[in-house]
C-alpha positions in Angstrom: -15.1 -8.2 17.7 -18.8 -7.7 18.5 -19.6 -6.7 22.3 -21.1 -10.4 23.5 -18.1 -12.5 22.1 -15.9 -10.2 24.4 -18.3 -10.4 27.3 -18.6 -13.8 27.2 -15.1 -14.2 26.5 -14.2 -12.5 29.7 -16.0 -14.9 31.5 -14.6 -17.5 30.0 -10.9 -16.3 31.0 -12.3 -15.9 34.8 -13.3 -19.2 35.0 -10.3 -20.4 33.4 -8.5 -18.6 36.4 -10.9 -20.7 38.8 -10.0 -18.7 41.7 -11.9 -19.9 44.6 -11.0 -17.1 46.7 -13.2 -14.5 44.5 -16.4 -17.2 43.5 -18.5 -16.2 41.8 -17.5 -12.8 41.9 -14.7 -13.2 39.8 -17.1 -14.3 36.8 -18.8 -11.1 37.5 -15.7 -9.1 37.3 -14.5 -11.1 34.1 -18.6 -10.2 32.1 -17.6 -6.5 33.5 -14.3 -5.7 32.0 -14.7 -7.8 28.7 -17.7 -5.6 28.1 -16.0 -2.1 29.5 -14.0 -1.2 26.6 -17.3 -1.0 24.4 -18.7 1.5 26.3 -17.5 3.9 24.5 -20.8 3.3 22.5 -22.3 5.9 24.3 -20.8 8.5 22.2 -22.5 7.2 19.1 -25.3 9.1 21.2 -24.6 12.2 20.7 -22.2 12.2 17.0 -21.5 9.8 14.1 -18.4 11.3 13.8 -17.5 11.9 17.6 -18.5 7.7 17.9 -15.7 7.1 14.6 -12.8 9.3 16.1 -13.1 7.7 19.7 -14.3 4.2 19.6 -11.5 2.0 20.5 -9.1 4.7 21.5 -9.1 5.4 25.2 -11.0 2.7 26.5 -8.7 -0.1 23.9 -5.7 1.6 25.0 -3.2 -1.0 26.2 -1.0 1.8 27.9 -4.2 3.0 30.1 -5.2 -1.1 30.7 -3.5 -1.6 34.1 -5.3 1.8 35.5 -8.0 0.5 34.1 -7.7 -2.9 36.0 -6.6 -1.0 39.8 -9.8 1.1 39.8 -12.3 -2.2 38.7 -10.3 -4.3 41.2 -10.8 -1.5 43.9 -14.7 -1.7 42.9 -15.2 -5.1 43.3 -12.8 -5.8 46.9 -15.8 -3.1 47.9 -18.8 -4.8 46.1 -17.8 -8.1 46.8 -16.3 -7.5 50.7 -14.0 -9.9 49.5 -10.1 -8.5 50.4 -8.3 -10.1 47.1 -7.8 -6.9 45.8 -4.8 -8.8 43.4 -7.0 -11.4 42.7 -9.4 -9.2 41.3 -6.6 -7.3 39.7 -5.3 -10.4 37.9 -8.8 -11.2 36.3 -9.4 -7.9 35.3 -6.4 -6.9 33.5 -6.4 -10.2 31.5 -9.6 -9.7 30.5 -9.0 -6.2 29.2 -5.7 -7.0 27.7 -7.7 -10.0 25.8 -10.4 -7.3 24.6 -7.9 -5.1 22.8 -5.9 -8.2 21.4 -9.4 -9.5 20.0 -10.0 -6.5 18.6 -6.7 -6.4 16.5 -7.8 -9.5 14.8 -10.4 -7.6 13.0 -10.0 -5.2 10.3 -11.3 -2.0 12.2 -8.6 -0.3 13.8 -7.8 -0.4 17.0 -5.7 2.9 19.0 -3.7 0.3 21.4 -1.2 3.1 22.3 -3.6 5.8 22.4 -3.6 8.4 24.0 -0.4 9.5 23.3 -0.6 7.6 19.9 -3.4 7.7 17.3 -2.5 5.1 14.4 -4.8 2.1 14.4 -3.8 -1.2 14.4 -5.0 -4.1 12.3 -4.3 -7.5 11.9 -7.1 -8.5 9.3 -7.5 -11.9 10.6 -10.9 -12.1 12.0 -14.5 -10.7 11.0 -16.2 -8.3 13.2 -19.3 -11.0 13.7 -17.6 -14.6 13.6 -20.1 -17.5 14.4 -17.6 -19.9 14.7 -15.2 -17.9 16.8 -18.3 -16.9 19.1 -19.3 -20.8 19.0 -16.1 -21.8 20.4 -16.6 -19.6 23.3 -20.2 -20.2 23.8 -20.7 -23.9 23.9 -18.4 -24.6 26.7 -19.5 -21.6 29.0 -23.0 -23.6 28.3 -22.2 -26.9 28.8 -19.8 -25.5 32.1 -23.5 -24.4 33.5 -24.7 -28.4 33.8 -20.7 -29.8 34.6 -20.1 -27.3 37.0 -17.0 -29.3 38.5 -15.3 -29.3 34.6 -16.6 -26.0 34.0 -12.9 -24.5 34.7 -11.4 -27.2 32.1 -13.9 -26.4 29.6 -12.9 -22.7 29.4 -9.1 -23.4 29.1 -10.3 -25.5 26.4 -11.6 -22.8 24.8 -9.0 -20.7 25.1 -7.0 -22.9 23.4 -9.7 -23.6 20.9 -9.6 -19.8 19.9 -6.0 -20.0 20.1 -5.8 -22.7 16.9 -8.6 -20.9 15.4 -6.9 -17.4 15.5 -3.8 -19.4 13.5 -5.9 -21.1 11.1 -7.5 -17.7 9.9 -3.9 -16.6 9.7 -3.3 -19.1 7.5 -6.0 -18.9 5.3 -5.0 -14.6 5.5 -1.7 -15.4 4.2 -3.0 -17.5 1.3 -5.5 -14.8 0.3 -2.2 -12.1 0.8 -0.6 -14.3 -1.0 -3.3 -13.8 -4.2 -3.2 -10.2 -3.9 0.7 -9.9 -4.0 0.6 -12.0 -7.4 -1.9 -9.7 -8.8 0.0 -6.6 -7.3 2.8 -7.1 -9.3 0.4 -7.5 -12.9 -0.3 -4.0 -12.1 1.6 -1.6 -14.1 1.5 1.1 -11.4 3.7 2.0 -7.8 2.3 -0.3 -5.6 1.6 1.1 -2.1 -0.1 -1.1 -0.4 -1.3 -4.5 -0.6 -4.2 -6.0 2.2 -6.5 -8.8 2.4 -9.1 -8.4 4.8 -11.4 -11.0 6.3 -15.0 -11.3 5.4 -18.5 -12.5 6.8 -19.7 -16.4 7.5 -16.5 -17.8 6.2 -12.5 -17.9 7.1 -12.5 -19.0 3.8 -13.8 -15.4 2.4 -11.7 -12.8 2.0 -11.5 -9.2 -0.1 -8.3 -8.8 -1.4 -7.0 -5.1 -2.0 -4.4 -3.8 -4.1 -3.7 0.3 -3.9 -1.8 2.4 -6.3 -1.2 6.5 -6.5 -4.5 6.5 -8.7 -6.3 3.5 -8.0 -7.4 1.1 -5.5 -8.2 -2.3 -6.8 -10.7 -4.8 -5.0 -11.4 -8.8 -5.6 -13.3 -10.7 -3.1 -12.2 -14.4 -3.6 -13.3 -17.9 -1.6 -10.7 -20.0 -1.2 -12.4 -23.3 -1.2 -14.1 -22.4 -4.5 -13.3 -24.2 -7.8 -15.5 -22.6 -10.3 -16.9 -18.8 -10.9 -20.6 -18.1 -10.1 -22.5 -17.1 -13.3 -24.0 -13.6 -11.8 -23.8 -11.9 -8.1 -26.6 -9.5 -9.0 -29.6 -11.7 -8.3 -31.6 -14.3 -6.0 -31.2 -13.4 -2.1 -28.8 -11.7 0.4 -27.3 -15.1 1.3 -27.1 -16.0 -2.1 -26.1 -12.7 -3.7 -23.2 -12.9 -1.2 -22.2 -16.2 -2.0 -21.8 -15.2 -5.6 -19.5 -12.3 -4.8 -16.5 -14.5 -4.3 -14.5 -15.8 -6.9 -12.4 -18.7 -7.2 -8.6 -18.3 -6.0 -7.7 -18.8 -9.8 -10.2 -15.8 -10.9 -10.4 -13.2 -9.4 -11.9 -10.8 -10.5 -10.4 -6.7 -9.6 -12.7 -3.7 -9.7 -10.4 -0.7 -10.1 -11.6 2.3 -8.2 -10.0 5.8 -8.9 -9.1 7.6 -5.6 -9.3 10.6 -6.4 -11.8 12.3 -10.0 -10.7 15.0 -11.8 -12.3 17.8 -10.3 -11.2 21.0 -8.5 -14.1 20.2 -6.3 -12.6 16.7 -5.0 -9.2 19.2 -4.0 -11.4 21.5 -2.6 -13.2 18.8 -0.1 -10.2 17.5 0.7 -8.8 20.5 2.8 -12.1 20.3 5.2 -11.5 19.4 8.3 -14.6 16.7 8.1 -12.7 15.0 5.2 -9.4 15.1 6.7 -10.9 13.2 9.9 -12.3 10.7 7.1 -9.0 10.1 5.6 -7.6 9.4 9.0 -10.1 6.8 9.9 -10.5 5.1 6.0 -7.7 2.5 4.8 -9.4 2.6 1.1 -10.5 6.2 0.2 -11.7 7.3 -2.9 -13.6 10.0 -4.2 -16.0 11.4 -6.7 -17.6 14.6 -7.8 -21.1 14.7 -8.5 -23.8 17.0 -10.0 -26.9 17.5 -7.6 -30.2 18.1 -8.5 -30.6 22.0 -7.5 -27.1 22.6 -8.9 -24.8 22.6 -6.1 -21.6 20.9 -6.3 -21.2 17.5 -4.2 -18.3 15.4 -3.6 -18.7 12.1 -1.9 -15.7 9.6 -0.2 -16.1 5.9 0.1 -14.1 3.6 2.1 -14.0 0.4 -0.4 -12.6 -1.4 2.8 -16.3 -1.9 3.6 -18.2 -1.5 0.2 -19.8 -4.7 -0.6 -20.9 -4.6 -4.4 -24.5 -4.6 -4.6 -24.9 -5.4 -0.6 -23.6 -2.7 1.6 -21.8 0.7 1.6 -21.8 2.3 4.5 -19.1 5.2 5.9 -20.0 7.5 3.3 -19.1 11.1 3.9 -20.1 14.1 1.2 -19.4 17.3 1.4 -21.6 20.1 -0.8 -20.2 23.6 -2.2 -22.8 26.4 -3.0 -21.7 28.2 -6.2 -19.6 31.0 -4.4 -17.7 28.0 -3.5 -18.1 27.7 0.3 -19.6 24.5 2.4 -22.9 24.0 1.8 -23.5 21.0 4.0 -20.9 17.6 4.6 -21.4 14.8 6.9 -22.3 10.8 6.5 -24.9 9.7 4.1 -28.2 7.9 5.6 -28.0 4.6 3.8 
């Protein structure tokens, strides 16, 4: 979830809590920790890759949440000169807690058990930059600013708004699952995995993804579409993206092949950069390429976030001189 839907969010929990005691202060404390765990931005600073391994490990971790929670409740008793210390305490680990659960609604990953685990978690529920689930936070911490009485009220409301939003997306996510199970089993190949992950402007939209030993397969469809669009190739970004979704009964896979025939791709695949990209893509796959001054060049795409014709970012290469050592490897500048 983007950084001001959990900051805003967090303020929206405190003044659900309505505590008297902390005023004001516990509003503060609620902005605080829902934008805490996102600090781990800073590390995008100094490395792409450094940014990729750590963001939401430590500072998502729901094992390291209550320390979390004891040191900001110390800070703010001190700031504040107010001695609720469990007040504060109550806010601030609810706030955290409802930053890493927002989190898991999106597709990302999220390291909830790190740091003595590193699998991410992912519900697939919820896209990164949802209008409507940022809306339903928004308009009552706005309207709470002119009914200051109702303003506690208004934020449980919202809270329970999210709440039946969150299960209508997993409704609609089990629909679109539903799709790519159906097509899973047309496949003529060992099936292991099967995801549908949520996509932009719509809880309608989703990308449906089906993975075999040599292949991953990828359909975007819209559920509330009846017909196909004629082209998704022209006219503008709004439009073009429209026209990438298909209609529940035609969808359309691309099949990708994970892995090209080249001792190259084998070769990249035992460096430690490409090893770290395997552990952070769901959807790898790779290709070997010819470069212009003759070195050998072997690129890996995560189709989680390729968007045909629209966006494909998270590409990593690595380049071999002819005696067969590393040349150069990181991300691609798209």
């Amino acid at each position: 979830m983007d950084s001001l839907t959990h900051t805003l969010a967090g303020a929206a929990i405190a003044k659900a809590f309505n505590d008297k005691k902390l005023g004001h202060w516990g509003t503060i404390a609620g902005l605080t920790l829902g934008a805490f765990p996102d600090s781990d931005f800073v590390l995008g600073l100094f490395n792409r890759q450094l940014y990729l391994e750590y963001h939401r490990d430590f500072t998502h971790s729901l094992l390291l949440a209550p320390f979390y929670a004891l040191f900001f409740a110390w800070v703010f008793v001190k700031l504040s000169r107010r001695p609720h210390f469990w007040n504060f305490y109550t806010i601030c680990l609810s706030v955290l807690i409802s930053h890493v659960v927002l989190d898991l609604l999106t597709s990302y990953g999220t390291m909830i058990f790190s740091p003595f685990f590193g699998h991410r978690y992912a519900w697939d529920l919820v896209f990164i930059v949802d209008l409507i689930f940022s809306g339903i936070i928004v308009l009552p911490l706005i309207a709470g600013l002119f009914w200051k009485k109702k303003g506690p009220w208004m934020s449980r409301g919202a809270l329970i708004g999210l709440s039946l939003y969150i299960l209508f997306c997993w409704v609609q996510h089990r629909q679109a699952l539903n799709l790519a199970t159906v097509f899973a089993k047309k496949v003529n190949e060992e099936v292991l995995d099967v995801a549908s992950l949520p996509q932009p402007l719509s809880p309608f939209r989703w990308a449906n993804y089906v993975e075999t030993p040599k292949r991953v397969y990828q359909g975007f469809t819209d559920l509330l579409k009846e017909e196909r669009p004629e082209s998704s190739s022209e006219g503008f970004f709004f439009e073009r993206l429209n026209n990438l979704y298909d209609p529940p009964s035609h969808i359309r896979y691309q099949p990708w092949t994970r892995f090209s025939d080249s001792p190259w791709v084998e070769k990249a695949l035992t460096t430690r950069g490409v090893k770290f990209y395997y552990w952070f893509a769901r959807f790898p796959v790779a290709k070997s390429v010819l470069s212009d001054d003759g070195t050998q060049r072997v690129e890996f795409m995560d189709v989680r976030f390729f968007l045909p014709g629209l966006r494909i970012p998270f590409v990593y290469y690595v380049e071999f001189n002819e005696s067969g050592r590393v040349k150069r490897e990181g991300f691609m500048e798209r």
